[in-house]
C-alpha positions as a Markdown table, in Angstrom:
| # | Residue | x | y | z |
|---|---|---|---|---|
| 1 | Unk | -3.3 | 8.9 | 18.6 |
| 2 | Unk | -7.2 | 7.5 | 18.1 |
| 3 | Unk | -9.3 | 9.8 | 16.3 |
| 4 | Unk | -11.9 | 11.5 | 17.9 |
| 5 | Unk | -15.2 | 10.6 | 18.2 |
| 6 | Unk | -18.1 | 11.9 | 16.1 |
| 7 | Unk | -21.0 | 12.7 | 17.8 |
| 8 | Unk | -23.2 | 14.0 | 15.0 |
| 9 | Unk | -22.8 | 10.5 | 12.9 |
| 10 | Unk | -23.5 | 8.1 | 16.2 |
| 11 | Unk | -26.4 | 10.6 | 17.0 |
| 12 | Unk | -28.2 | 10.3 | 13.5 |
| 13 | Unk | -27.4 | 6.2 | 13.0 |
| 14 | Unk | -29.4 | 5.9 | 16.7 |
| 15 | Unk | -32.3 | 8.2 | 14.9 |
| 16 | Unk | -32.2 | 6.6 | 11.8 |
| 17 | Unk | -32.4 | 2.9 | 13.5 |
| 18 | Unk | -35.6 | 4.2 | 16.0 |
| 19 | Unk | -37.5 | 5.5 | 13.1 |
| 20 | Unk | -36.8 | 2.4 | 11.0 |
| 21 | Unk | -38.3 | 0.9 | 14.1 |
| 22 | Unk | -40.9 | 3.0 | 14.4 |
| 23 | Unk | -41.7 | 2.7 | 11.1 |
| 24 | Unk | -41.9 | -1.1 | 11.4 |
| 25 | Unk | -43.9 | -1.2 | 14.1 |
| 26 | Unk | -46.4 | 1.1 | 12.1 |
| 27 | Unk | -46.4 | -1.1 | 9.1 |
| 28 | Unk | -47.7 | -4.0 | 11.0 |
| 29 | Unk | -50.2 | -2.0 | 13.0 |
| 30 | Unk | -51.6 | -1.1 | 9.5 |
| 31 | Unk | -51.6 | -4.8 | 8.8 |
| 32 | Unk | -53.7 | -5.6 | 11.6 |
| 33 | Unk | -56.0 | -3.2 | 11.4 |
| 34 | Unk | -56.6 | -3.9 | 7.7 |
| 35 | Unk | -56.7 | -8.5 | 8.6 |
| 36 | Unk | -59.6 | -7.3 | 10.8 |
| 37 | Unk | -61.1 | -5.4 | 8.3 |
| 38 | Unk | -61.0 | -7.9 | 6.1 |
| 39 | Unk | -62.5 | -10.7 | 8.7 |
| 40 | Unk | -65.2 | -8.2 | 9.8 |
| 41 | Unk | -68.6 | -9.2 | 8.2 |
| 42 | Unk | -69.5 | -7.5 | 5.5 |
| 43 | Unk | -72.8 | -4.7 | 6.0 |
| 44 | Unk | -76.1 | -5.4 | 5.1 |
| 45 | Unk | -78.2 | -3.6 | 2.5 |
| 46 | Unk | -80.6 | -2.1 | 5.8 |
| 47 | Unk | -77.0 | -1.3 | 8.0 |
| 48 | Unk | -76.0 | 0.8 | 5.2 |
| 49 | Unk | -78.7 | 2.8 | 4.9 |
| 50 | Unk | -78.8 | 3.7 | 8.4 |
């Protein structure tokens, strides 16, 4: 007789794979945003005083 399936643990691997995803997906949004940061020219003496 097969054993019956568990819900609970196919449940929580599907969440635990979406927020690795998630989390993934973050990470190089974070990456981006800080390469153009980077790239952007740095201020002036008069921008920063403004």
């Amino acid at each position: 007789m097969p054993r019956p399936p568990n819900y609970n643990h196919e449940r929580k691997e599907r969440e635990r794979i979406k927020a690795a995803k998630k989390a993934e997906k973050l990470a190089a949004k974070a990456a981006k945003k800080q390469s153009e940061t980077d790239e952007a020219e740095p201020r002036t003496e008069e921008e920063k005083a403004e």
